[in-house]
N, C-alpha and C positions, 0 to 999 in steps of 0.2 A: 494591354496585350494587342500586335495586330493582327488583326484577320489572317495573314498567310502565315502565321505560329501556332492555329490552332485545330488542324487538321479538317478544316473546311475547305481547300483551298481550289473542290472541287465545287463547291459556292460560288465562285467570285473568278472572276476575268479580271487578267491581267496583259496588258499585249502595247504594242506600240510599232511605231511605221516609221520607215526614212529619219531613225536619232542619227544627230552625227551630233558635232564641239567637244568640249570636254567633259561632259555631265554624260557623253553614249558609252561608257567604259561598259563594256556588256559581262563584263566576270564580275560583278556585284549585283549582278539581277539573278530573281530567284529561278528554280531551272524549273517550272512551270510555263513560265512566259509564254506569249505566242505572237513569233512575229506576224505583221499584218500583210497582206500583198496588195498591191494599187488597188486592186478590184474589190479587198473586203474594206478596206478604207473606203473607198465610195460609196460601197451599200451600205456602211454604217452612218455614213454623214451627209445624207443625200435627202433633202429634206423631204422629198415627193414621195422616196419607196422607202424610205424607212422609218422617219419622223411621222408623215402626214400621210400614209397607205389611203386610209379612208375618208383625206379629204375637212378632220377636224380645224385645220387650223385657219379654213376659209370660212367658217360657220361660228368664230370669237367675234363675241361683239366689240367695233370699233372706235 
């Protein structure tokens, strides 16, 4: 069973940014989705303020 069939679907994040080819046909996505804007793509994948806020990933030993 997957996750967005089971009435969790307020659980789980589904979203995505800038689809295009032939795999972006957006009338087979599910109508939760959330598209993303330049600026929440950033804050999501920005390793300083989002990944590493506090700085742990200079303090793994090398």
């Amino acid at each position: 069973m997957a996750a967005w069939n089971t009435g969790n679907e307020d659980l789980i994040s589904y979203s995505e940014a800038n689809c295009s080819g032939p795999g972006a046909d957006l009338s087979q996505r599910v109508t939760w989705e959330k598209k993303l804007s330049d600026e929440e793509v950033e804050s999501l994948t920005n390793v300083a303020k989002f990944i590493d806020q506090d700085g742990w990933l200079a303090k793994q030993p090398k």
